[in-house]
C-alpha positions in Angstrom: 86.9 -11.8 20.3 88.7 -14.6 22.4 88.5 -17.6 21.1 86.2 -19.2 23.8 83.5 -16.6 23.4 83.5 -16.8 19.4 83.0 -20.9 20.0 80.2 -19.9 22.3 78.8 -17.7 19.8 79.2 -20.1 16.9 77.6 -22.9 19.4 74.2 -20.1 20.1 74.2 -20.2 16.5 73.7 -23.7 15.4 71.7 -24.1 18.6 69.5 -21.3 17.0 69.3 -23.0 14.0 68.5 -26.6 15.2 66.1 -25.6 17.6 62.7 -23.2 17.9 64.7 -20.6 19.9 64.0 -17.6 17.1 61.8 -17.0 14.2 64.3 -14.8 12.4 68.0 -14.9 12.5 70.6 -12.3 11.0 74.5 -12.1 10.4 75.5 -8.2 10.3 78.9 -6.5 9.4 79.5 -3.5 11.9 78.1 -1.1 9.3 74.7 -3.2 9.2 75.1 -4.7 5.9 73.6 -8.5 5.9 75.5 -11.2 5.8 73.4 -14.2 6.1 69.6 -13.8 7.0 66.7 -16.5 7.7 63.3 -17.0 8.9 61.0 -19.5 9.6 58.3 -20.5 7.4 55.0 -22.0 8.9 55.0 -25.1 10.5 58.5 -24.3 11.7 60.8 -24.8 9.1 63.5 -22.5 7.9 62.9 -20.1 4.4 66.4 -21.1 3.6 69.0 -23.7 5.2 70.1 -22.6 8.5 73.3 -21.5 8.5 73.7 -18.8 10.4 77.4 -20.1 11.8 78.4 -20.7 8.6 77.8 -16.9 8.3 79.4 -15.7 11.2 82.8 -18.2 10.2 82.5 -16.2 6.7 82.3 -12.8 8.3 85.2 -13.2 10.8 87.0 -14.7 8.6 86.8 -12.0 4.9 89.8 -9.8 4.7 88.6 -6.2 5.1 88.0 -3.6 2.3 90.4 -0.7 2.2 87.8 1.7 3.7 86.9 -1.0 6.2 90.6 -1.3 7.2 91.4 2.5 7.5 88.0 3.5 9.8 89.6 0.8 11.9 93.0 1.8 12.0 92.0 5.2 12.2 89.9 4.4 15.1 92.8 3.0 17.2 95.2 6.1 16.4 92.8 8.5 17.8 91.8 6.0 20.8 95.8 5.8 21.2 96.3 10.0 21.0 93.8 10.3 23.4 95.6 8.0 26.0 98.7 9.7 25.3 97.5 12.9 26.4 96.6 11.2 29.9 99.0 13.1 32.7 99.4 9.5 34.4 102.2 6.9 32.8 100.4 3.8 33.0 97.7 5.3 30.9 100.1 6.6 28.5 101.9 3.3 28.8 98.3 0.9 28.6 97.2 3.5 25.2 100.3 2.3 23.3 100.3 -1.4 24.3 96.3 -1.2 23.6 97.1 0.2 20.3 100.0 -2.5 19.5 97.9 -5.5 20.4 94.5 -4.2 18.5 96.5 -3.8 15.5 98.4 -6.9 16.3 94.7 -8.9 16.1 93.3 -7.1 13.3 96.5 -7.9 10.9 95.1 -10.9 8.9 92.3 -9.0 8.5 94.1 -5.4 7.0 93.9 -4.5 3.7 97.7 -4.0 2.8 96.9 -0.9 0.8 95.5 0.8 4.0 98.3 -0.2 6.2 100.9 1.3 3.7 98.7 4.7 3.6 98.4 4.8 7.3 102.1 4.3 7.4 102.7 6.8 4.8 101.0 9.5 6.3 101.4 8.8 10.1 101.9 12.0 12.4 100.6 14.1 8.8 97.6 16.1 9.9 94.4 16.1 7.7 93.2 19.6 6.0 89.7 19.1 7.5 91.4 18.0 11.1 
């Protein structure tokens, strides 16, 4: 996420918190595991301490599992294939630079065991492929 959006969604979030904008309030990892979770109580008041930006900071920032880091790795080699295969150049061309800068973001985030098996058996085809 650019950097402008993510400081728009870290600035919804405390606005969340410090106002009456929701009753509930959730952080959620792609696979819909919870994060961070809060509700309001009656008379208005938060369960828990809001800190639902706090969440999102923590999230953004963890360093991914190994299975986390080869679905996404993965993921951009078979988004990347399927550009390749286009009949027009710039599509080829746009596939491979997509691919480079994805990966390129992700990096701080890539388990190293992942990268070195995705190295280790790029252009090897799976039994079940």
């Amino acid at each position: 996420m650019h950097d402008a959006c993510y400081q728009g969604v870290l600035r919804g979030a405390e606005v969340g918190d410090r106002e009456e904008f929701a009753d509930r309030v959730a952080v959620l990892r792609p696979d819909g595991r919870l994060i961070y979770g809060n509700q309001r109580i009656a008379g208005g008041g938060w369960q828990q301490p809001p800190r639902t930006a706090e969440g999102i900071n923590w999230e953004r920032g963890r360093p991914w599992t190994v299975a986390e880091s080869r679905l996404f790795l993965d993921a951009v080699l078979e988004f990347q294939q399927i550009g390749l295969s286009a009949p027009i150049p710039w599509i080829r061309n746009e596939a491979i630079e997509g691919a480079r800068t994805a990966n390129a973001l992700a990096a701080p985030r890539l388990h190293p065991d992942a990268v070195t098996l995705h190295i280790a058996t790029a252009g090897v085809s799976r039994p079940d492929a």
